[in-house]
C-alpha positions as CSV (number, residue, x, y, z in Angstrom):
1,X,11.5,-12.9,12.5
2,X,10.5,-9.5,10.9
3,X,10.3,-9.3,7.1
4,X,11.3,-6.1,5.9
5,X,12.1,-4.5,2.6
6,X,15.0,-1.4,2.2
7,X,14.0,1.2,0.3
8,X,17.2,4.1,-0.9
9,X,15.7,6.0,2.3
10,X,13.3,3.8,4.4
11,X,12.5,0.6,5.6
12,X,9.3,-1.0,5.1
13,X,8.6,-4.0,8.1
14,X,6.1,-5.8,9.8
15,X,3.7,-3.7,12.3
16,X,3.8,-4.7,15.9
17,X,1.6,-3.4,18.3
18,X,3.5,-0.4,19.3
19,X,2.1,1.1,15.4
20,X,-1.1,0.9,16.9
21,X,-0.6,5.0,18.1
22,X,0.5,5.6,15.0
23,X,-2.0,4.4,13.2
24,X,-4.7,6.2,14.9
25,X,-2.8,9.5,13.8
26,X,-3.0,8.5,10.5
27,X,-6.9,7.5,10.3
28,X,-8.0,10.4,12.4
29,X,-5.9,12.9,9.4
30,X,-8.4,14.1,6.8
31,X,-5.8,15.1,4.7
32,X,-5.1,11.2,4.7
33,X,-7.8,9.8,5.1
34,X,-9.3,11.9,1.6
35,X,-8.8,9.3,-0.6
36,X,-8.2,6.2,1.1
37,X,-10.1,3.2,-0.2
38,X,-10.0,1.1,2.8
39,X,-12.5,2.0,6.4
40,X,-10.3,3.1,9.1
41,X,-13.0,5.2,10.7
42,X,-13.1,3.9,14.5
43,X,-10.9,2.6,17.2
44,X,-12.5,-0.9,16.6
45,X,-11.5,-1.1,13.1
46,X,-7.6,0.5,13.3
47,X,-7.1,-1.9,16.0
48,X,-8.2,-4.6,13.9
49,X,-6.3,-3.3,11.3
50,X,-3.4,-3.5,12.9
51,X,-4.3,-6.9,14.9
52,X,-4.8,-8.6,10.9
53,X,-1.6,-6.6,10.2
54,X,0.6,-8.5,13.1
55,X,-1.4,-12.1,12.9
56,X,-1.0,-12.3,9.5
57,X,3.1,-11.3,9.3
58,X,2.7,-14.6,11.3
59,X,1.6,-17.0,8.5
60,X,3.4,-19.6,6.8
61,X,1.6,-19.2,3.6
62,X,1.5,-15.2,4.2
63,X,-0.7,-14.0,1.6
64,X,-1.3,-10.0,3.0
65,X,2.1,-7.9,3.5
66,X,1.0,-4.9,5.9
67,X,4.2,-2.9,6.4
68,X,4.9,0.3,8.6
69,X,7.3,2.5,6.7
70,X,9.9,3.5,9.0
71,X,13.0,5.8,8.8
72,X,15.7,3.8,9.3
73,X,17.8,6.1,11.2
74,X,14.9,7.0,14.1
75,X,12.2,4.6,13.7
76,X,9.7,7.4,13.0
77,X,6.6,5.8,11.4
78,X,6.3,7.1,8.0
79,X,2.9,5.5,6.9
80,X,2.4,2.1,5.9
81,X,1.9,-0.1,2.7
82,X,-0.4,-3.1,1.3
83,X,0.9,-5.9,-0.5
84,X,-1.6,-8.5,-0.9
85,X,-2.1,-11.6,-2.6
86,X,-4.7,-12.8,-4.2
87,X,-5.6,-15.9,-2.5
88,X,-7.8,-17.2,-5.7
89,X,-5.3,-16.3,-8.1
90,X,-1.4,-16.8,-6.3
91,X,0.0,-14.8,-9.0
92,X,-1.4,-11.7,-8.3
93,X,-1.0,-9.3,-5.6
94,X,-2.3,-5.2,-5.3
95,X,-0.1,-2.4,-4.0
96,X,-0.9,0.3,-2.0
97,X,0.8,2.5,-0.2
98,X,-0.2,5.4,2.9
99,X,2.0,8.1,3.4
100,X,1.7,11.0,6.6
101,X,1.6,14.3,4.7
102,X,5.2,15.0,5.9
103,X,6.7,12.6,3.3
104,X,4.5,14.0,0.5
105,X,5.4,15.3,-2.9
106,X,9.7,14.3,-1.5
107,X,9.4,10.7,-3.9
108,X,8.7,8.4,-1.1
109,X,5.6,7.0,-2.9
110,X,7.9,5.9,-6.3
111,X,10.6,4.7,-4.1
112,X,8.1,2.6,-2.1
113,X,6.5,1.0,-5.3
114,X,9.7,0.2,-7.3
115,X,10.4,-1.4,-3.9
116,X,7.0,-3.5,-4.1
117,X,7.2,-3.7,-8.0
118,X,10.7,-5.4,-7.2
119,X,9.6,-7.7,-4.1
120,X,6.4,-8.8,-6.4
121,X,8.3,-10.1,-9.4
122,X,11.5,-11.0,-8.1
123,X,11.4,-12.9,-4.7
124,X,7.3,-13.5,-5.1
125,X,7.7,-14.6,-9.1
126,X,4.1,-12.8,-9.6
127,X,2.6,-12.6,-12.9
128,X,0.8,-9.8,-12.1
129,X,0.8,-6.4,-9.6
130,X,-1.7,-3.8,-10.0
131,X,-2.8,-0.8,-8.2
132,X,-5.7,1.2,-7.5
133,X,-6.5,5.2,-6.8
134,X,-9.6,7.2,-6.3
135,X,-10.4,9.2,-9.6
136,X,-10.1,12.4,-7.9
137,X,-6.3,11.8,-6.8
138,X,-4.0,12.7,-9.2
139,X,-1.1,12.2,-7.4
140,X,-1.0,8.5,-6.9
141,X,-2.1,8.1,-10.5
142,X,0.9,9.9,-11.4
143,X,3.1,7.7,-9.1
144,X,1.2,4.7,-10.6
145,X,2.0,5.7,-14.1
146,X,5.3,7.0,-13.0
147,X,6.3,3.3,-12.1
148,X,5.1,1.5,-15.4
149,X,1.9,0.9,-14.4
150,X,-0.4,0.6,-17.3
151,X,-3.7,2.8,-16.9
152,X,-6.4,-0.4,-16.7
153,X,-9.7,1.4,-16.8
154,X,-12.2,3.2,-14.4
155,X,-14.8,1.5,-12.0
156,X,-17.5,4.3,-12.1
157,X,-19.2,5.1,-8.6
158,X,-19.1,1.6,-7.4
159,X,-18.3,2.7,-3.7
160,X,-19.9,4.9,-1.2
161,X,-17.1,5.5,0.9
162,X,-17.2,8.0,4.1
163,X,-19.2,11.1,1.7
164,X,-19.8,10.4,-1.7
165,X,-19.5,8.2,-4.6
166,X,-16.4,7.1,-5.6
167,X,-15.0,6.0,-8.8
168,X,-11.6,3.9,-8.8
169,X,-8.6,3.7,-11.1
170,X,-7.4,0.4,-12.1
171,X,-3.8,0.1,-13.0
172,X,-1.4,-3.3,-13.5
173,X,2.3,-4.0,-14.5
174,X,2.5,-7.8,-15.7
175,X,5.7,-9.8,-15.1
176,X,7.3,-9.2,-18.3
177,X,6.3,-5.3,-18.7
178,X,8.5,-5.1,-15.4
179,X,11.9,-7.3,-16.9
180,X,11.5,-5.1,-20.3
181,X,12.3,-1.9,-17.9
């Protein structure tokens, strides 16, 4: 069975291997690619990507949620999310979310989150979701904080990731910031 979440205006589901395309348009875009934490830089590692994304949908005790976004009324792939569960501590899981430029700066990204934010503390009964952006991109720190997510502090230079340094926003929502929205 495919787990999927609704969004207002997309669907967020379980990869399969027809993504696999997809997701090579996505990692190959520098535009994307700019500020994404996570190494997607070779046909070897998308398709492993994608091979963790479908094995692990599989799990009885899923702890990683890797989700195409999809619009509902074509299918088009929109991008795709993280949801993942800290297997040392079961209470907490990090968001992310990848979006193809198209579905930039339209409110995808906030609808996406309160979708996760909503997932996390209500069926999952997390104590805990937080959320990460490199320094340099302001607009998913502004979706972050958009959301509720509480600005957690900076890990300076701590990666070198593709050309440089980068420095990572921390943010987090606990369980009863969320229920006091």
């Amino acid at each position: 069975m495919v787990f999927s979440l609704n969004t207002r205006r997309l669907v967020l589901e379980d990869m399969n291997d027809r993504d696999l395309a997809a997701m090579n348009g996505i990692a190959r875009d520098p535009r994307v690619m700019k500020y994404v934490l996570i190494w997607l830089e070779n046909d070897e590692q998308i398709a492993g990507f994608v091979q963790h994304a479908i094995e692990e949908a599989g799990q009885p005790d899923r702890h990683d949620y890797v989700l195409a976004i999809r619009e509902p009324a074509t299918g088009g792939f929109a991008g795709f999310v993280l949801f993942e569960i800290d297997p040392d501590e079961q209470t907490t899981a990090e968001a992310g979310c990848i979006l193809r430029p198209e579905y930039w700066k339209a409110g995808y990204a906030t609808e996406i989150l309160r979708a996760l934010l909503a997932f996390g503390f209500g069926t999952l009964s997390l104590h805990r979701v937080y959320a990460k952006c490199d320094q340099e991109n302001h607009a998913s720190a502004h979706v972050l904080e958009k959301c509720g997510l509480a600005y957690e502090g900076t890990l300076r230079e701590h990666v070198w990731l593709r050309d440089h340094w980068r420095s990572t926003r921390y943010y987090g929502m606990l369980a009863d910031e969320y229920r006091a929205r």
